[in-house]
C-alpha positions, 0 to 999 in steps of 0.5 A: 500500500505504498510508503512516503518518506519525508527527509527534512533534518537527515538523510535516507540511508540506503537501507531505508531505500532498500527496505521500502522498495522490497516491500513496494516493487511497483515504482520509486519516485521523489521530490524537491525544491529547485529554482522556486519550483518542485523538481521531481523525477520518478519510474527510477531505479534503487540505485539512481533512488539511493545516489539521490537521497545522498545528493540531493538538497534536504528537505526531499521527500521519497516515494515508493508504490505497491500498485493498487489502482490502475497497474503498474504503468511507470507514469503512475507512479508517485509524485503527481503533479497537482494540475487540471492539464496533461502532465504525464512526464516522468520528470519535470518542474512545478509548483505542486505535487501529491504524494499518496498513501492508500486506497481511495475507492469512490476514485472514479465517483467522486472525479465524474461529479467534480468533471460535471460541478466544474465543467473540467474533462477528466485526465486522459491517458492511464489513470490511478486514484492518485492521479485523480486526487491530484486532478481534483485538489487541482480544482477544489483545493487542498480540503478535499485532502482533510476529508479522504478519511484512511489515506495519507497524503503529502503536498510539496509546493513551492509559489503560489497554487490555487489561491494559496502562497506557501514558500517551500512547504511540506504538509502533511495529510491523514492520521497515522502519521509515525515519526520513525528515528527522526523520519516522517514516514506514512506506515513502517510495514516497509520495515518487514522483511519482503515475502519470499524471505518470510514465506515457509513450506510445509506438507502436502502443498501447504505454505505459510508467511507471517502476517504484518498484524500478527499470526499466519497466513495460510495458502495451499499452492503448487509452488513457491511462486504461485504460493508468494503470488496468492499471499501478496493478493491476501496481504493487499486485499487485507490492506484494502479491506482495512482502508474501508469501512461499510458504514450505514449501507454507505462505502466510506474511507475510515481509519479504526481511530476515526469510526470507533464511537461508544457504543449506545444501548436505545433502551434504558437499562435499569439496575435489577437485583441478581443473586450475589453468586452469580455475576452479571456477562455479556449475553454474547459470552454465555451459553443457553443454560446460562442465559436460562439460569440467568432469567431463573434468578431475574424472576423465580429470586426476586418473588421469595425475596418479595415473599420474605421481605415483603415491602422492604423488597422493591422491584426495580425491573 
């Protein structure tokens, strides 16, 4: 699902550099101020990448994609020049790029509406949801960006863009930023070793590879590559199904952060009397004869009480 990672006080080491390409085979770009305007070069090699981030002058901004949306053209790979015209070129200068980390998934939806609200024709040519994020901050400015909940964004300007005047900005968008040994980094999956080195053969056709969020995946292949394929599918529709969330019928972006809300019971709850042995649980966490017992003492206790004790015991259910 991609990584960014922003240099701004020290360099990228090579090992950086190596690590977030294994982990995102699909593309490296990067980014920086020149001339009053921001230089990028992307679609390069780990070599050309690593001599970069030696050479270059700080703050730059490092971008290495695993492909999501619309495959693994080198034109689609990061950074994204923020512009309503054809920019498909592979190294230029300009006032602003985008920089993507993340799925977003009404891509297409979202663009078709804004194309008919500005009268503005769609990018042609090779299209990914990054790029139409590009298109679309071009046309209703960076707040688009504050409200694609689940995905991380970084725009590098330089100069004065869609009414905005910023000398030599780095913003940052998104929440699950981490500051990673001096470094702002969109996620520290890039730290886990690639598949193939984790991956594990067992008996009978069986493989096995540790997941990011803990425990095994297992797949059934018939050999190592068609096992480390069918995981690397596994592994991104996880990363995808993480991304979204299905709220109220409705396909959203959320992060787990920004959709947990408290959970509200609609019906007043009122404190009943329970036998003192037997302790009140969830109704998800019992068995049948539980629940029976449970209903037993709500009813059968509270009428001896009622007998014993008479107008001392009162009935709050």
């Amino acid at each position: 699902m991609c990584v960014i990672m922003i240099a701004d006080k020290k360099r990228l080491t090579n090992n950086m550099v190596k690590k977030a390409t294994e982990r995102n085979p699909h593309g490296i770009g990067m980014a920086w101020f020149q001339g009053g305007k921001v230089r990028y070069k992307k679609a390069i090699t780990l070599d050309e990448a690593q001599s970069l981030c030696r050479s270059l002058p700080m703050p730059y901004v490092f971008h290495a994609r695993y492909a999501t949306r619309g495959g693994t053209k080198d034109v689609l790979c990061h950074p994204m020049p923020i512009t309503v015209g054809e920019n498909t070129r592979l190294t230029s200068r300009v006032k602003s790029v985008l920089f993507h980390n993340g799925t977003w998934t009404e891509s297409n939806e979202t663009a078709q509406r804004m194309s008919r609200r500005y009268g503005q024709a769609l990018p042609k040519g090779p299209v990914s949801d990054t790029r139409l994020m590009a298109w679309a901050v071009a046309l209703g400015g960076h707040g688009i960006l504050d409200s694609s909940h689940g995905n991380k964004f970084v725009v590098m300007q330089d100069g004065t863009h869609h009414g905005v005047t910023a000398k030599r900005s780095i913003e940052r968008y998104g929440v699950g930023w981490v500051k990673d040994n001096g470094y702002w980094v969109s996620n520290i999956r890039w730290k886990q070793a690639p598949i193939f080195k984790r991956i594990a053969k067992h008996e009978n056709g069986w493989y096995s590879v540790p997941s990011y969020e803990g425990g095994l995946t297992n797949i059934y292949a018939a050999n190592m590559d068609e096992a480390i394929e069918k995981v690397e599918r596994k592994e991104h529709q996880r990363a995808v199904r993480a991304a979204t969330r299905v709220v109220d019928k409705r396909r959203v972006i959320a992060t787990p952060e920004e959709t947990r809300q408290p959970r509200l019971n609609k019906r007043k709850r009122t404190a009943k009397p329970h036998h003192p042995v037997i302790q009140a649980v969830s109704d998800s966490t019992v068995s049948k004869r539980h629940k029976e017992l449970l209903e037993w003492y709500d009813t059968e206790w509270r009428k001896e009480q009622r007998a014993l004790f008479g107008s001392l015991f009162t009935d709050e259910s």
